[in-house]
N, C-alpha and C positions, 0 to 999 in steps of 0.2 A: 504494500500500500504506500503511495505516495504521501507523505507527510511532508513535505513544501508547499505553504500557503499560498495561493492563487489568488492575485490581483484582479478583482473587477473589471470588465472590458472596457470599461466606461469611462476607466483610469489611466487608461492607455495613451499615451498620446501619440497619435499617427504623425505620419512627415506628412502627408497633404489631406486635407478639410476638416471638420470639429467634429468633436467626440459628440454623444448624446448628452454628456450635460450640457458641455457649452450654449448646444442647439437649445435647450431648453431653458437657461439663462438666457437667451437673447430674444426668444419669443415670448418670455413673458415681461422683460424688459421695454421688447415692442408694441406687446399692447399695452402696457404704461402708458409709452409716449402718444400713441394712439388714440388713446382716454383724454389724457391732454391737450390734443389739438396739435402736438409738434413734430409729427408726424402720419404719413396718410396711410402706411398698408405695408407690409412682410409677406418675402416669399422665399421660402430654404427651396433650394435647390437637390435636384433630385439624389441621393446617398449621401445628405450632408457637406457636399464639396464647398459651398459659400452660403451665407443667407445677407438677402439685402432690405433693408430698411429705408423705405421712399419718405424723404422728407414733405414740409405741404406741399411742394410744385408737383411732386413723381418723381423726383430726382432720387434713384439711387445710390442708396451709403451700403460698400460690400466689406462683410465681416467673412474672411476665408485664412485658410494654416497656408504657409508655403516654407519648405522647409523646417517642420516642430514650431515656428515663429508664428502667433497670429500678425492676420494683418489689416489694419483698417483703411479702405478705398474711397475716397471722395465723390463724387460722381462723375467726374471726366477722368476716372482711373488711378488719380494720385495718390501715391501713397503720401494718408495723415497721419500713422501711427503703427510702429511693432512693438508688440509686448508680447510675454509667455503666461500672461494672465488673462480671464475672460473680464478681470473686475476693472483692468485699465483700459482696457478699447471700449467696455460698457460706459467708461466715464467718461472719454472722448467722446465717443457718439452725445451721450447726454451735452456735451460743452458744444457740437458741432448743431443739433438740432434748435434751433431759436425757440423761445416764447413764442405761444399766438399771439397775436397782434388782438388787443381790445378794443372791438367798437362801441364807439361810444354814439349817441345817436345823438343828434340838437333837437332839443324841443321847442315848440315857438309857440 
């Protein structure tokens, strides 16, 4: 019998696209900002390879591994951010996404 403890799959961190927790951090981090107004919609990509977070325009922000590195994509591809934690690109995205804008109405 094998008695060497076995690490959860989910712990593993792959060389290319995010494990199931990360995915799962970041999809309910999306609907957050979703609830919020500061962002419009999430969609993970098929086997977990990226998931992106449209800000209010539809503008794509891409959360994907490349080389064990995550890495945070701006919309026209730039890289804004690597880190090896899911908790600094959640925090970026949160700094990168604005406030809604409050309207105010004039009454007369």
């Amino acid at each position: 019998m094998d008695d060497i403890p076995h690490e959860a799959i989910s712990n593993v961190i792959p060389v290319w696209g995010l494990t199931p927790d990360e995915c799962a951090k970041i999809l309910v981090q999306a609907d957050k900002l979703i609830s919020q107004g500061r962002a419009s919609g999430v969609k993970e990509k098929r086997l977990s390879t990226y998931i992106c977070v449209f800000d209010q325009q539809g503008a794509p922000y891409t959360i994907t591994r490349e080389q064990r590195i995550l890495h945070l994509l701006d919309p026209s591809g730039n890289l804004l951010m690597i880190c090896k934690n899911i908790d600094g690109i959640m925090d970026m995205l949160d700094t990168c996404l604005p406030e809604p804008r409050v309207r105010i109405d004039k009454v007369v």
